[in-house]
N, CA, C and O of each residue as an XYZ file, in Angstrom:
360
protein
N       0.844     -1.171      0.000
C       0.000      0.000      0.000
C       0.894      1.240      0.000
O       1.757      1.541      0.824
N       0.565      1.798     -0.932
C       1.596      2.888     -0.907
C       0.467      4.341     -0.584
O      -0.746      4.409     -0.779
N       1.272      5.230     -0.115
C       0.543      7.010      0.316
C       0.952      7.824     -0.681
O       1.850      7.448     -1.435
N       0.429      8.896     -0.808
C       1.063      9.870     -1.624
C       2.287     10.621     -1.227
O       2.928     11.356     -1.978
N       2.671     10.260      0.582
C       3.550     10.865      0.826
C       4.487     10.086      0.916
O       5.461     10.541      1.516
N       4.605      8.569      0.360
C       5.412      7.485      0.195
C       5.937      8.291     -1.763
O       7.012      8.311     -2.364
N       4.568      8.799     -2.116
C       5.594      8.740     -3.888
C       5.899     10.002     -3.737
O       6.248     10.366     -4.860
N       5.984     10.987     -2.936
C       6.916     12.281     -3.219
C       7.988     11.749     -2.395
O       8.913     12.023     -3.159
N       8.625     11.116     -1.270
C       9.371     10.480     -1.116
C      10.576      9.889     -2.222
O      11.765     10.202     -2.268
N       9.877      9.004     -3.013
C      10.475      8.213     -3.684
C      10.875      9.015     -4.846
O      11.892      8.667     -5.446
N      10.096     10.225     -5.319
C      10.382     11.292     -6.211
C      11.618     12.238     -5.856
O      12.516     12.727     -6.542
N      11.249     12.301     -4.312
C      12.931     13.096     -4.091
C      13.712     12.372     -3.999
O      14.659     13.048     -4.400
N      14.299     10.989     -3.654
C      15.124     10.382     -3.897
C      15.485     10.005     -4.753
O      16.696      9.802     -4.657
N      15.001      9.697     -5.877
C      14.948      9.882     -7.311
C      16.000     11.290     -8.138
O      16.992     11.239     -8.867
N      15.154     12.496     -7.560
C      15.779     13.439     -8.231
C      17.394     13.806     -6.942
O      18.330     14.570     -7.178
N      17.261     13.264     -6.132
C      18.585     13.276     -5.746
C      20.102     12.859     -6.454
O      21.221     13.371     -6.485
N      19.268     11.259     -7.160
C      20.473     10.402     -7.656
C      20.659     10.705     -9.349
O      21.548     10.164    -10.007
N      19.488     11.828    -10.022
C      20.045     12.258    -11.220
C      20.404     13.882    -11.031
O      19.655     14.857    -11.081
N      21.847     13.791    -10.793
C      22.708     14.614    -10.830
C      23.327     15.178    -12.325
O      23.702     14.558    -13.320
N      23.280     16.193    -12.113
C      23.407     16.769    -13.225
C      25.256     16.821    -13.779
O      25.905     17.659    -13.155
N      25.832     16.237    -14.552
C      27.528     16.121    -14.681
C      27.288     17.492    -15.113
O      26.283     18.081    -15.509
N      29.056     17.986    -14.835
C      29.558     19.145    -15.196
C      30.641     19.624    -15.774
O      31.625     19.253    -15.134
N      30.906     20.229    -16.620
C      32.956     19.617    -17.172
C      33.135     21.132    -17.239
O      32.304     21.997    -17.515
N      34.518     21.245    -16.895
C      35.005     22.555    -17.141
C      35.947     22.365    -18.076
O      36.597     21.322    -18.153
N      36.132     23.667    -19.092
C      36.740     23.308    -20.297
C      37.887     24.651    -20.688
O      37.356     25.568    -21.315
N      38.838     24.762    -20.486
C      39.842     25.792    -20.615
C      40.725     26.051    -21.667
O      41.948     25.929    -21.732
N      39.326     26.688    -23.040
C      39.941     26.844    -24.338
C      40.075     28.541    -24.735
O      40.020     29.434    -23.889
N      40.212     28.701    -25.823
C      40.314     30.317    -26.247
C      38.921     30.747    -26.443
O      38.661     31.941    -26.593
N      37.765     29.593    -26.450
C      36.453     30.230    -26.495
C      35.536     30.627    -25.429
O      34.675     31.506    -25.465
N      36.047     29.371    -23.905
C      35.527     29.499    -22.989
C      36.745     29.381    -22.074
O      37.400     28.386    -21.765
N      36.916     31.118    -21.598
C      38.368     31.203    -20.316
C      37.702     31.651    -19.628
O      36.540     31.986    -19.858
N      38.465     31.786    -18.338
C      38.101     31.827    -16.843
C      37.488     33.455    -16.903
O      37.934     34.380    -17.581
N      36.335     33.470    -15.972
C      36.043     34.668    -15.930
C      36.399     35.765    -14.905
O      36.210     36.975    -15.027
N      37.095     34.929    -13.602
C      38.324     35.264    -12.797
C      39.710     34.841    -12.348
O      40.189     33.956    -13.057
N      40.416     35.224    -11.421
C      41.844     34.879    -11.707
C      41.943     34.562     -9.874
O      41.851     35.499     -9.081
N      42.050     33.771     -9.624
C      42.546     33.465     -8.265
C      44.380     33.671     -8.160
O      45.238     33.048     -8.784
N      44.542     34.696     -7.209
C      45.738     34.925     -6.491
C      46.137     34.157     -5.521
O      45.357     33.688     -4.691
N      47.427     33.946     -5.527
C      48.149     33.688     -4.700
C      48.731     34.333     -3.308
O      48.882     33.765     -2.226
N      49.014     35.700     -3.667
C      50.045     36.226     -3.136
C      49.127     37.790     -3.401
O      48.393     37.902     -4.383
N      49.288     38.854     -2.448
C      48.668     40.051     -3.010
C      49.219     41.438     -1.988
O      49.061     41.487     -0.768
N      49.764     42.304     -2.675
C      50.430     43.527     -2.521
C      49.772     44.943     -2.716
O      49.197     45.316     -3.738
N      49.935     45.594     -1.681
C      49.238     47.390     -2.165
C      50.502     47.927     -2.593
O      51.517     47.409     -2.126
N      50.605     48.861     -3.390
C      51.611     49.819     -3.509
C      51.621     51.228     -2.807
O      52.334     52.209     -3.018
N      50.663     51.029     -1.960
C      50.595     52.595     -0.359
C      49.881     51.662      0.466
O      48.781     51.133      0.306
N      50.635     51.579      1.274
C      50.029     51.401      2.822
C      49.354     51.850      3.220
O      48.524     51.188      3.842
N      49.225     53.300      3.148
C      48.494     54.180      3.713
C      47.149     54.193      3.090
O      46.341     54.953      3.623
N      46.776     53.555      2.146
C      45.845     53.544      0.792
C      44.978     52.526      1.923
O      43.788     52.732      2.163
N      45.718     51.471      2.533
C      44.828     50.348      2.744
C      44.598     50.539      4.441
O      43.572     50.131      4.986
N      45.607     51.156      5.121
C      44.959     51.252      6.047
C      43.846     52.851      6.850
O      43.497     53.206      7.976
N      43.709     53.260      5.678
C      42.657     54.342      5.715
C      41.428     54.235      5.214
O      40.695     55.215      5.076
N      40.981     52.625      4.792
C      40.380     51.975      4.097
C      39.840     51.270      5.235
O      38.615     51.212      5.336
N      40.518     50.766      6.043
C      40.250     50.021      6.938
C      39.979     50.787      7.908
O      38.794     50.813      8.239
N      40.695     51.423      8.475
C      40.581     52.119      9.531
C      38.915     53.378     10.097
O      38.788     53.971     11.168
N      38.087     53.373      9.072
C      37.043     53.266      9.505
C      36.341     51.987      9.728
O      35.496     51.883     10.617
N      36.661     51.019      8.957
C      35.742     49.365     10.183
C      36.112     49.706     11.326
O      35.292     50.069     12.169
N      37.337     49.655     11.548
C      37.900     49.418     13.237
C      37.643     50.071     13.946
O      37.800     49.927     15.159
N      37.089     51.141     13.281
C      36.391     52.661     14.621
C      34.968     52.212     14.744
O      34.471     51.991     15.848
N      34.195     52.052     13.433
C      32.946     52.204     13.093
C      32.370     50.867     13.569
O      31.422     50.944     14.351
N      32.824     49.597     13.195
C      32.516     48.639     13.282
C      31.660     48.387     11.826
O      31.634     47.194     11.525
N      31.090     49.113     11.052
C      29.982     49.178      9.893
C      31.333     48.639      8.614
O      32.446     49.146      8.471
N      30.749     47.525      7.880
C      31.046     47.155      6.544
C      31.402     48.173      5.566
O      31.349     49.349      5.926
N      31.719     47.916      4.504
C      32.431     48.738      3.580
C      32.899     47.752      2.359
O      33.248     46.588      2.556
N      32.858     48.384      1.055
C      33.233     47.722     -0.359
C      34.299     48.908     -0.985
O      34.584     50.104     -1.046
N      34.565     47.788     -1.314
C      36.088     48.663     -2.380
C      36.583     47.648     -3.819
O      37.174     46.570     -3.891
N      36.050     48.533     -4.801
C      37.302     47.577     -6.015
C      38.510     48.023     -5.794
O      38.696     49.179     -5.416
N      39.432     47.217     -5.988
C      40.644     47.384     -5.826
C      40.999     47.023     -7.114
O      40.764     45.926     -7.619
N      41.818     48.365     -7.880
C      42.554     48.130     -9.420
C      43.943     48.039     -9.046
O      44.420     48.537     -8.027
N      44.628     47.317     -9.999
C      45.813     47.113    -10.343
C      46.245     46.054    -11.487
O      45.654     45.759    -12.526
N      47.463     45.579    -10.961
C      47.784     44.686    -12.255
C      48.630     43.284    -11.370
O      49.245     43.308    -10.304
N      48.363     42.179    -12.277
C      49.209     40.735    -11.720
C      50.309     40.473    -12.412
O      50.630     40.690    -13.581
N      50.838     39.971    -11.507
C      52.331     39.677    -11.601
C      52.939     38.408    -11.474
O      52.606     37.712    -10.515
N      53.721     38.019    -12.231
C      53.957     36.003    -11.590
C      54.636     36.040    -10.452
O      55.733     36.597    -10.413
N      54.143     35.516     -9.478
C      54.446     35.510     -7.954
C      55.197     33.782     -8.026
O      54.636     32.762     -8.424
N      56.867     33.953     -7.403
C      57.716     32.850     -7.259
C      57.127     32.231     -6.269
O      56.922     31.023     -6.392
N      56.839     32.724     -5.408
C      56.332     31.946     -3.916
C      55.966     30.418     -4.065
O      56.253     29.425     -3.398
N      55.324     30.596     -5.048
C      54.204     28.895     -5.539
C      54.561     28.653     -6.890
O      54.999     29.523     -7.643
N      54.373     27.474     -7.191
C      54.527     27.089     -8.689
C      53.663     27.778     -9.567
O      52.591     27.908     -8.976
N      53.602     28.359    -10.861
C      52.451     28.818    -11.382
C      51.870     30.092    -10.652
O      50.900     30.632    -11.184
N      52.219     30.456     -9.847
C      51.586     31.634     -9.047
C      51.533     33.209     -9.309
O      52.342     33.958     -9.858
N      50.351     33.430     -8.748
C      49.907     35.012     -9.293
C      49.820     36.043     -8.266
O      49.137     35.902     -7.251
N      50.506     37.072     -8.527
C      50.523     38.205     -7.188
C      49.765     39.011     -7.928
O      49.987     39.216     -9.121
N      48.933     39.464     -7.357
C      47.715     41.310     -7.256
C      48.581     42.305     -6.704
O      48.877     42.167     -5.517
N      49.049     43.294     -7.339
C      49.358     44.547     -7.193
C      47.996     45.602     -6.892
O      47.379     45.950     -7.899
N      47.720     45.894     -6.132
C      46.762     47.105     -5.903
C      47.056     48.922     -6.011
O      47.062     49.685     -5.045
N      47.180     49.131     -6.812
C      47.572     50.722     -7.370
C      45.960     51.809     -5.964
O      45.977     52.737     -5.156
N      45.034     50.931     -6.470
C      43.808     52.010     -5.563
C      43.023     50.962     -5.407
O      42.968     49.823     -5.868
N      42.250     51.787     -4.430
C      40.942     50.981     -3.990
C      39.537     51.868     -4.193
O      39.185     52.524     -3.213
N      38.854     51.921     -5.189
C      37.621     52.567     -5.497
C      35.928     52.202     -4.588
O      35.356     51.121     -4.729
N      35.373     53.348     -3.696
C      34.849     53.095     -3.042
C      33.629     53.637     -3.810
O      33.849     54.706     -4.380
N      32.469     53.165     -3.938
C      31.165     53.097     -4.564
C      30.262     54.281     -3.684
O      29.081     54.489     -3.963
């Protein structure tokens, strides 16, 4: 004897075990749409901790893009350092 709450049961277990595959593919048509760093540098100190230094008073959140340029960082095999020139606040 089965319930109706026996076949939504068996329906989610069902759609549990068809999983959807996924392949990632790293050609000239489809490249990464970000760059994970390794290693990451400001070029003013003072840039970043005047940036910060209202959290630590305020306690209140805050956003910043940070521009610059990457660099091959020795540290790691393959590795990428972030240079930060500024930090642009919205």
């Amino acid at each position: 004897m089965s319930t109706e709450s026996d076949d939504a049961y068996v329906s989610g277990r069902e759609f549990l075990n068809k999983k959807k595959i996924q392949t990632l593919t790293f050609d000239n048509h489809n490249h990464e749409t970000h760059r994970h760093v390794d290693n990451i540098t400001f070029e003013n100190g003072n840039m970043v901790n005047c940036f910060l230094e209202y959290w630590r008073s305020s306690g209140h959140q805050r956003i910043g893009f940070l521009y610059g340029r990457y660099e091959i960082y020795d540290g790691v095999p393959l590795g990428v350092r972030a240079v930060v020139a500024a930090i642009y606040e919205p």
